[in-house]
C-alpha positions in Angstrom: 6.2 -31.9 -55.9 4.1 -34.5 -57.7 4.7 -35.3 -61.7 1.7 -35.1 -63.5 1.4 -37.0 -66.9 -1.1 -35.5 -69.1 -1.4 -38.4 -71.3 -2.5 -40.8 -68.5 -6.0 -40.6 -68.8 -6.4 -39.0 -65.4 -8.5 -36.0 -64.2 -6.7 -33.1 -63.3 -8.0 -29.8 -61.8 -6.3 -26.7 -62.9 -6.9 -23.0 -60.9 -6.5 -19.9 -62.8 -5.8 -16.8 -60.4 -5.3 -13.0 -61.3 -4.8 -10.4 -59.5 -6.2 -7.3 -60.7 -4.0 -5.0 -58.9 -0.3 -6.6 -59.5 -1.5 -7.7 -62.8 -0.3 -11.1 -62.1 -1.5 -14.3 -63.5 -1.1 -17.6 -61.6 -1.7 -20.8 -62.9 -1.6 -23.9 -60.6 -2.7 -27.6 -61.1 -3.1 -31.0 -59.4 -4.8 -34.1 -59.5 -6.4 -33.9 -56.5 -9.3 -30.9 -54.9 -6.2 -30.1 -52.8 -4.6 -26.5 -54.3 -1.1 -26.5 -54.6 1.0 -23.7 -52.1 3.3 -23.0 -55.5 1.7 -22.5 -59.2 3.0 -24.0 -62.2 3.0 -20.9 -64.1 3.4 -17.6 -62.4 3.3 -14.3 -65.5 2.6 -10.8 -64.8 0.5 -8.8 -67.7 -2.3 -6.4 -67.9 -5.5 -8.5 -69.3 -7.3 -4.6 -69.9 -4.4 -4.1 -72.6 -6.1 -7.2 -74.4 -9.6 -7.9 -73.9 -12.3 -5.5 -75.2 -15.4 -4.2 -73.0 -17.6 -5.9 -75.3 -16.5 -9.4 -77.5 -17.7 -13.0 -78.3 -15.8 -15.8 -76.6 -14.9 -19.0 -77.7 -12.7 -21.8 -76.6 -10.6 -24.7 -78.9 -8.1 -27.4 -78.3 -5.7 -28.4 -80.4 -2.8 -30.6 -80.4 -1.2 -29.6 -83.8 -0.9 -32.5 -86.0 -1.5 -34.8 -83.6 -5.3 -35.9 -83.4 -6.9 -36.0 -79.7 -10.3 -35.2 -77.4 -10.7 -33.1 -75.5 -13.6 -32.8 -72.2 -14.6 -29.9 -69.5 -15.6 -32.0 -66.9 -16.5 -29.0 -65.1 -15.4 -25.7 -64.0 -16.4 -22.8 -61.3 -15.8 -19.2 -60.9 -15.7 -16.3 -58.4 -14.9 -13.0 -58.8 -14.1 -11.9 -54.9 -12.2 -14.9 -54.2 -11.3 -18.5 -54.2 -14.0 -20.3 -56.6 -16.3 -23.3 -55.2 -14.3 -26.9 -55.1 -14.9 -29.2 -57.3 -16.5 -32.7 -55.9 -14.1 -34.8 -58.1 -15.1 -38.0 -57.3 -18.7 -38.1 -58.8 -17.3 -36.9 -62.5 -17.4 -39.0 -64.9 -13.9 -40.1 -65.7 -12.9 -40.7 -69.2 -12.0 -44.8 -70.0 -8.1 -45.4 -70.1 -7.1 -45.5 -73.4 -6.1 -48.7 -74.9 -4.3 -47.4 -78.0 -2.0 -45.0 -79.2 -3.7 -42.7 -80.6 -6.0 -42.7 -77.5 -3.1 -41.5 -75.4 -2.1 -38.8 -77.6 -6.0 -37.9 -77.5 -5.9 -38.1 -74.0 -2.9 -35.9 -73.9 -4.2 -33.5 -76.3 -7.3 -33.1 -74.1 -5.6 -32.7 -70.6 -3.4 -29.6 -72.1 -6.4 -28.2 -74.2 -8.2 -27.9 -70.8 -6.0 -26.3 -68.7 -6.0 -23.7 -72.0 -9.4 -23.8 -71.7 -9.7 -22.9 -68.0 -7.2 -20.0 -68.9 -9.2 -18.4 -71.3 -12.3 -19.0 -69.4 -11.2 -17.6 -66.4 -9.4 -14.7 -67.9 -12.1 -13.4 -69.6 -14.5 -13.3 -66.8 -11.9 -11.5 -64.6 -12.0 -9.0 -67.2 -15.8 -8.9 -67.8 -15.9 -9.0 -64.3 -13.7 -5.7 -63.7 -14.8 -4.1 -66.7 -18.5 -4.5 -64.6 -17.1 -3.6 -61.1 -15.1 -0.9 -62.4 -18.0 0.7 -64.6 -18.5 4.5 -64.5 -20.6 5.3 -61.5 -24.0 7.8 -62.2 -25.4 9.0 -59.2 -28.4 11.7 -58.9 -26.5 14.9 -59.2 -24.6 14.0 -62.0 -27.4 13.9 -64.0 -27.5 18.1 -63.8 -23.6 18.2 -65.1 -23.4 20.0 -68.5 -20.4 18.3 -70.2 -19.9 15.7 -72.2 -19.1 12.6 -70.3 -15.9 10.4 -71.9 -15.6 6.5 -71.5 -12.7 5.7 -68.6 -11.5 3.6 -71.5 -10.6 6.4 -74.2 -8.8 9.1 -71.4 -6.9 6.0 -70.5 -6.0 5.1 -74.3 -5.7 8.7 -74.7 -3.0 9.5 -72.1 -1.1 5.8 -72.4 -2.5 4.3 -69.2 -1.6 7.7 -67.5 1.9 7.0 -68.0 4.4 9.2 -65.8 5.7 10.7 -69.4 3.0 12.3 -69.8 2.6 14.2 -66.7 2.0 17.6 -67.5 2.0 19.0 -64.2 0.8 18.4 -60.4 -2.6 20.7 -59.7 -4.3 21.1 -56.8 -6.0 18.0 -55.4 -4.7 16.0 -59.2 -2.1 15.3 -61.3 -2.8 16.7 -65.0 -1.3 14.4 -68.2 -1.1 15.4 -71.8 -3.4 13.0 -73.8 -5.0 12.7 -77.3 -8.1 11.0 -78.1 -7.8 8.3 -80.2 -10.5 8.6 -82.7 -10.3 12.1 -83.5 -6.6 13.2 -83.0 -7.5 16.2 -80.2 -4.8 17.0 -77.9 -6.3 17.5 -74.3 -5.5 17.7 -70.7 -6.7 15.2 -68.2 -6.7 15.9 -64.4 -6.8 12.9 -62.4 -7.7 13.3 -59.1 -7.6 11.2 -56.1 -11.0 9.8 -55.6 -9.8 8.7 -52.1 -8.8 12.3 -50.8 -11.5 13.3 -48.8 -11.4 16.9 -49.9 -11.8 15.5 -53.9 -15.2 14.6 -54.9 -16.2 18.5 -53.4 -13.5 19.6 -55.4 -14.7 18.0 -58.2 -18.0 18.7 -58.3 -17.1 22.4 -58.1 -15.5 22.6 -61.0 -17.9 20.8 -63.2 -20.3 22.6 -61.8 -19.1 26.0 -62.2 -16.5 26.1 -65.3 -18.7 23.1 -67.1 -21.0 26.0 -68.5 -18.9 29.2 -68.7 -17.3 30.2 -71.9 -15.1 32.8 -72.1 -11.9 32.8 -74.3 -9.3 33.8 -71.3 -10.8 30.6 -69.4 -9.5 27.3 -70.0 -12.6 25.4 -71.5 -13.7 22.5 -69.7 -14.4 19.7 -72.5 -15.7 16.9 -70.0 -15.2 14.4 -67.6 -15.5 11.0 -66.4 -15.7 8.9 -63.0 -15.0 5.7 -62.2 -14.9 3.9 -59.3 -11.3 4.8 -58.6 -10.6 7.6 -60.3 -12.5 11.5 -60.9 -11.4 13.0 -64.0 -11.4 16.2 -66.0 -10.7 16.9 -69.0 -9.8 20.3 -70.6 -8.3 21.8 -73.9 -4.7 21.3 -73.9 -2.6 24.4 -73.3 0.6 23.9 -75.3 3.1 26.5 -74.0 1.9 25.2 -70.2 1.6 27.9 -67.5 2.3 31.7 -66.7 4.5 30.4 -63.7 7.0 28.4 -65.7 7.7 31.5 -68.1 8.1 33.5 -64.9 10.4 31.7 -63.2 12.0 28.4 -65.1 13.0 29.7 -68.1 17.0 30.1 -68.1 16.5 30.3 -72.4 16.1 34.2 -72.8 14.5 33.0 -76.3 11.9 31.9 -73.8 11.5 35.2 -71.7 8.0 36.8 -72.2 7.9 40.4 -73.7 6.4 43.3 -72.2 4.1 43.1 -74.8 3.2 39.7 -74.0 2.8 40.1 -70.4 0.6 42.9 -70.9 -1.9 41.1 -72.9 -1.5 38.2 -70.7 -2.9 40.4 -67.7 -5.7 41.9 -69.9 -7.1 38.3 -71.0 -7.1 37.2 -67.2 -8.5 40.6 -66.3 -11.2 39.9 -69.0 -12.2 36.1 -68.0 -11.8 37.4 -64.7 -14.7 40.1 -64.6 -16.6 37.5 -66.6 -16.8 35.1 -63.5 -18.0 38.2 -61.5 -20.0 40.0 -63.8 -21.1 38.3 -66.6 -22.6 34.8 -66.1 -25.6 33.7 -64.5 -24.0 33.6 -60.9 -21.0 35.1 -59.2 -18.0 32.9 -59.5 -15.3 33.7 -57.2 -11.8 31.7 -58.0 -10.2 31.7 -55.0 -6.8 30.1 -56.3 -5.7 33.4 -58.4 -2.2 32.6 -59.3 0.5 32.4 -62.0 0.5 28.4 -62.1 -3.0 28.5 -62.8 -2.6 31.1 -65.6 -2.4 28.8 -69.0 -1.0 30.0 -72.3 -2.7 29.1 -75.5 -1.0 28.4 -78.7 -0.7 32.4 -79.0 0.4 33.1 -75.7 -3.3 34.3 -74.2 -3.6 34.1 -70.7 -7.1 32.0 -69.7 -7.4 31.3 -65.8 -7.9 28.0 -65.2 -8.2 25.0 -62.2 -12.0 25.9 -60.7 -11.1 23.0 -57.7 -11.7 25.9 -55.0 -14.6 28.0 -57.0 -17.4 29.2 -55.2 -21.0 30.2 -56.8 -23.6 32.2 -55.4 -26.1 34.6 -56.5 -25.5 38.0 -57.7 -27.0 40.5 -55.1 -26.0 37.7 -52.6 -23.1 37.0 -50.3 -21.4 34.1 -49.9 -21.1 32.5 -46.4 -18.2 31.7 -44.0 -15.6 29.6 -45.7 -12.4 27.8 -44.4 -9.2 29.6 -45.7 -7.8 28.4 -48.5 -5.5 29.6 -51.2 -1.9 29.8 -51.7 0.3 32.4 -49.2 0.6 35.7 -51.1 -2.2 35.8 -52.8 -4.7 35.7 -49.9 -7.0 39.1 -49.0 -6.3 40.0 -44.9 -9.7 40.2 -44.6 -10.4 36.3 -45.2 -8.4 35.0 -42.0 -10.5 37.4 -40.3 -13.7 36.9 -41.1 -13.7 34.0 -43.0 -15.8 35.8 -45.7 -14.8 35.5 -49.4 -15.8 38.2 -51.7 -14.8 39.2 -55.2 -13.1 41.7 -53.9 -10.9 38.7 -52.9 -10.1 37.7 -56.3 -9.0 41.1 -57.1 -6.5 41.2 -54.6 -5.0 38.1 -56.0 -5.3 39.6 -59.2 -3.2 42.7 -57.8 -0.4 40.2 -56.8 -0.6 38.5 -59.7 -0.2 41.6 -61.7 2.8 42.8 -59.4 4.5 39.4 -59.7 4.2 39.5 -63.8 5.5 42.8 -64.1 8.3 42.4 -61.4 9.3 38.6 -62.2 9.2 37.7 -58.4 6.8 36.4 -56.1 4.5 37.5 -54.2 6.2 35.9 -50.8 10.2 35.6 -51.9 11.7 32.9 -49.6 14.9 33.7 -51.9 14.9 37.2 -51.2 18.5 39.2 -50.2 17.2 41.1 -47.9 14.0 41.4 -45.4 12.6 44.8 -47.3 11.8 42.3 -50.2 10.6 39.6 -48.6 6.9 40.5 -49.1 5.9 42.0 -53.1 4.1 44.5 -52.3 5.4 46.3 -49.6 8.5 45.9 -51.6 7.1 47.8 -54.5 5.8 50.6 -52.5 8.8 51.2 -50.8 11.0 51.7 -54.0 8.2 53.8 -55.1 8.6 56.0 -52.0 12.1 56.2 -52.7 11.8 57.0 -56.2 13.3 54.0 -57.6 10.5 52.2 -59.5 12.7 50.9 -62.1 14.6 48.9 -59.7 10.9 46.8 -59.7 11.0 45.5 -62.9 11.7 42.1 -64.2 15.6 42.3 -65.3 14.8 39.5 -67.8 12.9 42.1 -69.6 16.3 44.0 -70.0 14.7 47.6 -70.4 12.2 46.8 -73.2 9.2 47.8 -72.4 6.0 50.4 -72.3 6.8 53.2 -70.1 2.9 55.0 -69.5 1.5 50.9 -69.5 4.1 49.5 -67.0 2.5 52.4 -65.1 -0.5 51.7 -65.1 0.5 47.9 -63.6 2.4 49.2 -61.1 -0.3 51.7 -60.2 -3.0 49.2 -60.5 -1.1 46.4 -58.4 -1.2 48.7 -55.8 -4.6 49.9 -55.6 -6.1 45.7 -55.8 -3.3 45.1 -53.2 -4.9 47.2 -50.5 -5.9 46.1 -46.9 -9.3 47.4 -46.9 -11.8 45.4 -49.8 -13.9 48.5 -50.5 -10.7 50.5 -51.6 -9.8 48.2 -54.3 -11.6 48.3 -57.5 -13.9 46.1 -58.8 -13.1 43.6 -61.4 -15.2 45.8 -64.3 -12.7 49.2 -63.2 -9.8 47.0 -63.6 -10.6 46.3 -67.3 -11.5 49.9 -68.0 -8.3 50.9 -66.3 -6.1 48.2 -68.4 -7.9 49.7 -72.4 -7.4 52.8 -71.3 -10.9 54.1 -71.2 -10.5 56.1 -67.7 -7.4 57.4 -66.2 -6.5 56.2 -62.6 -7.0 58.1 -60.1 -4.0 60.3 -58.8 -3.5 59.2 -55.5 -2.9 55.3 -54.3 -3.2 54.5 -51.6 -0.5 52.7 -49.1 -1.8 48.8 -49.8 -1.0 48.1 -46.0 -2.7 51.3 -44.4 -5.3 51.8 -46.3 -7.4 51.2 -43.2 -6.2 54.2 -41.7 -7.9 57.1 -43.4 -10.6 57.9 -46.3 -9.4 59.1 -49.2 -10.2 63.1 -48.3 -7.9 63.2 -45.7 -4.1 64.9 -46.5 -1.3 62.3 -46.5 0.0 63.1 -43.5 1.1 59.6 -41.1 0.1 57.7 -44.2 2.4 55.8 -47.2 0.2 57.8 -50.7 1.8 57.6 -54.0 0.7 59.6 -57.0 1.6 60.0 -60.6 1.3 63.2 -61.2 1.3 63.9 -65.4 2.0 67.6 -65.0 5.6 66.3 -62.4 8.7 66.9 -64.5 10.3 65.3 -61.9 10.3 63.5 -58.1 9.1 65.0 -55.1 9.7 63.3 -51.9 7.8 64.9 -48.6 7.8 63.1 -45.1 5.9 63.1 -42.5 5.8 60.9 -39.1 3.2 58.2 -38.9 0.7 57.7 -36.9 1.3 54.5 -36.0 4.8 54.8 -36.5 4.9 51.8 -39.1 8.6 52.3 -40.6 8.9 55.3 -38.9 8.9 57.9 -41.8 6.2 58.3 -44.7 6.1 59.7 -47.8 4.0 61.4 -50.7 5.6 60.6 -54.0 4.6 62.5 -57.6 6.5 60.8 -60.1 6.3 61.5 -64.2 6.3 59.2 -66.7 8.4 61.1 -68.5 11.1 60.9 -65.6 11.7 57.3 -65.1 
């Protein structure tokens, strides 16, 4: 290694190097045009924590008390790698200096340039990036409803999307807690992978289709923002999280949900649910139904949110072929035969949804004791047939709850569980069911048979259960199968008043 003397009056060429993606700063110089392999100074830190978008730069040199001059003899710069060499020769050299107080001049100005170089190239690196990195508007994002947010305040606003502040992993994104600086709102950014070649669809999707609904069971979409790296979202916090985690990871009984609770929970999803298919401007179909993507608000109302897999088309319509997608459980038969997604697909995510709240198990139980309860809703109908409904609900709930409503769910679980799409009811029938402004009807229909018969035809060879009001008590009746599914099938008529 060569000693360099700054006070000798000679030129020396200094080369400032960062790397945007480690962060790291490298600071090398020499008397010569010849780089040295190791830099001088070598210091990792994050220039975008310092330097603002917009600012006036300036440079000084300064030696403290001691008096000195200071010259840029020249400088170059590139942003995509190694800036021009400088032809040292023809610069004009400053004259030796002949006192002392030259040579501490000289001194002064050989460490006030390699400052200078510093700053210099420090802040264009950062103009540079803050220019390369800009938020990208292309053609269609000029038809996107919501507000768009600076890259720069959902990155103040959810400390550089620091790991502590992960709420949660979604699909196609991570979602972080955040709160925006200037006015103190608490939000929920979801940060997906601009690189995954399923997320910019994804994306687009849900801007597109939640952007402009408003509904109070849905989670409201406040805006978003792209950059050249990153697609974000950004939606109202939910403080209490999702449906799933009360569910199923709460070992605090303080923190079990009460029938009462549950109940309202389905009727707000039920609600923002016939909303999508009924009462916007096109027919949204979800196609992720599930208890992760159920959110509770600061009073524990259900809204449906995460639109990544949404579909639009319009009403009178159908919508085309799709690949299957979804979550096991929660998928219709009908759509890894055909293809086809209908609303009547939603409702039969909604019917496993419903099952798996009033239960307090999944829809597919890899945990499950025995092979009977491996799958919901079979499991639910056969403990209907054998009369034990009460060995269905959710033990957490430790006997409180509604007797003619939990009813009604199980009953209505059923029917929106069925096999066939035209025997499960419509979105709008569910509602009417849930605030009790038409009774259901008497019979239900075996969810995985339903195929087998219309709904004239005596039970015989089929799985029908009924709730009889006038029953004071359980009536069990078998008859052989047709197909000889289980072997034996029943017809049930069970009371409230019995159970």
């Amino acid at each position: 290694m060569v000693n360099i003397t700054m006070k000798d009056g000679q030129t020396i060429q200094t080369w400032i190097d960062y790397d945007p993606t480690t962060h790291l700063i490298n600071v090398t110089i020499s008397l010569s045009k010849i780089k040295p392999r190791k830099p001088l100074i070598s210091y990792k830190y994050d220039l975008s924590d310092i330097l603002e978008e917009k600012m006036y730069v300036g440079f000084a040199g300064s030696t403290g008390l001691l008096a000195s001059s200071h010259y840029v003899l020249g400088w170059s710069f590139n942003m995509s790698g190694p800036a021009v060499s400088l032809p040292m020769p023809p610069l004009p050299i400053p004259s030796d200096a002949t006192s002392k107080r030259k040579e501490v001049l000289a001194v002064s100005l050989s460490t006030s340039l390699a400052v200078f170089f510093v700053l210099v190239v420090l802040v264009a690196i950062y103009i540079v990036f803050r220019i390369k990195d800009r938020d990208i508007i292309e053609e269609w994002e000029l038809t996107i409803g919501p507000h768009r947010y600076p890259y720069h305040d959902l990155r103040k606003a959810t400390k550089g999307f620091r790991d502590r502040e992960l709420l949660g992993r979604g699909g196609f994104g991570r979602v972080y807690h955040g709160v925006l600086p200037k006015s103190d709102t608490q939000i929920a950014v979801k940060r997906i992978n601009h690189e995954s070649k399923q997320g910019l669809p994804e994306f687009v999707a849900e801007i597109a289709s939640i952007g402009r609904l408003r509904h109070r069971n849905l989670v409201q979409l406040l805006g978003w923002c792209r950059r050249r790296g990153d697609l974000l979202l950004v939606y109202d916090y939910m403080p209490y999280g999702s449906l799933e985690k009360y569910l199923f990871d709460q070992p605090n009984q303080s923190m079990v949900l009460s029938w009462d609770q549950r109940f309202r929970i389905i009727k707000g999803v039920a609600s923002g649910l016939l909303y999508l298919h009924e009462g916007w401007e096109k027919v949204v179909i979800h196609r992720d139904i599930k208890a992760s993507n159920v959110l509770l608000d600061v009073d524990f109302n259900g809204r449906l949110g995460d639109f990544g897999l949404a579909r639009l088309h319009d009403h009178g319509t159908a919508l085309g072929t799709t690949r299957v997608v979804g979550t096991l459980g929660y998928l219709a038969p009908e759509m890894s035969r055909t293809g086809h997604v209908t609303t009547s697909s939603d409702v039969f995510a909604f019917g496993a949804l419903l099952l798996e709240v009033v239960c307090g198990r999944r829809p597919i139980d890899h945990k499950a004791s025995t092979p009977e309860e491996l799958v919901l809703v079979d499991w639910v109908w056969q403990k209907l047939n054998e009369g034990n409904i009460m060995d269905v609900l959710d033990p957490k709930l430790k006997g409180q709850f509604n007797e003619s409503e939990m009813i009604v769910l199980i009953k209505l679980g059923l029917m929106c569980s069925s096999d066939d799409p035209a025997a499960r009811p419509s979105m709008r029938l569910v509602v009417r069911y849930l605030e009790g402004e038409m009774p259901l009807p008497q019979v239900v229909r075996a969810p995985s048979l339903s195929n087998d018969r219309n709904h004239d035809e005596p039970p015989t060879g089929d799985y029908v259960y009924s709730f009889a009001s006038s029953s004071s008590g359980v009536s069990l009746h078998s008859y052989t199968t047709r197909e000889g599914l289980r072997g034996i099938g029943a017809y049930a008529s069970v009371s409230p008043s019995t159970m």
